[in-house]
N, C-alpha and C positions, 0 to 999 in steps of 0.2 A: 581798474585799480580802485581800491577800496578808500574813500574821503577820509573815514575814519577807522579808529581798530572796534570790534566789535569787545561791546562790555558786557557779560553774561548776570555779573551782577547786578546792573541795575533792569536786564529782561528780569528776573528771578523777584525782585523787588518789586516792579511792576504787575507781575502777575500775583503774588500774594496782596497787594494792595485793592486789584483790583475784585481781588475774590473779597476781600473783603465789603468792600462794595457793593456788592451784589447780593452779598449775607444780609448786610442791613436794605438795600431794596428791596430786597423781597418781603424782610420781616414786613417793611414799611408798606408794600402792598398787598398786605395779607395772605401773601403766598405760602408762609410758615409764619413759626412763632421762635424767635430768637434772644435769646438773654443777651442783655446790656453787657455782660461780661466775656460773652464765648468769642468777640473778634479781635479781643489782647492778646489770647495767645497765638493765632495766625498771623496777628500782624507782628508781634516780637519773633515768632521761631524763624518766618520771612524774613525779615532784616536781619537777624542774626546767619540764617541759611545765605541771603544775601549775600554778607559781608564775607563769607568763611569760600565763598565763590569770587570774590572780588579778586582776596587774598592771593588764592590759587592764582586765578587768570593773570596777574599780574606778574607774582611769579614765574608763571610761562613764558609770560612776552618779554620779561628783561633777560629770562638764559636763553631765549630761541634772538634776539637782538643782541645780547654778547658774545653768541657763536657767531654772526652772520658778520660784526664788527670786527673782529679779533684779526693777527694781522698776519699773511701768509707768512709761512715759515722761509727760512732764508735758506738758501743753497748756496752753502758751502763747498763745495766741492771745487779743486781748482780750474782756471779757464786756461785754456791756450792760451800763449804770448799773441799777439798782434804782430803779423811781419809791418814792417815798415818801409 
């Protein structure tokens, strides 16, 4: 069983951050040459890609948790008396 519920959004956020990361490593050890400005857009379009996965998955888990909760339907139908 699973400890926790799995969050996609913050994997998602995590890997754009990390790419970011590694955009400036690299500049930083002369592996390429990287403008001060090229890792605002990875990091904003990540967090916003993030978020817009957050949204979703959460979404999921409350209609896949309101089906699971919701409460058997009642049978109606009449019973036999009980002898006595």
């Amino acid at each position: 069983m699973l400890r926790h519920d799995f969050r996609p959004g913050k994997l998602v956020a995590g890997l754009f951050l990390t790419a970011a990361g590694i955009t400036y490593a690299g500049d930083a050890g002369d592996a390429w040459d990287t403008p001060w400005f090229a890792v605002i857009p990875m990091v904003v379009g990540g967090l916003c890609l993030a978020g817009a996965i957050g949204l979703l998955a959460r979404a999921v888990r409350n209609h896949r948790d309101s089906r699971r909760t919701s409460t058997p339907p009642v049978d109606e139908t009449p019973q036999p008396p009980v002898p006595h």
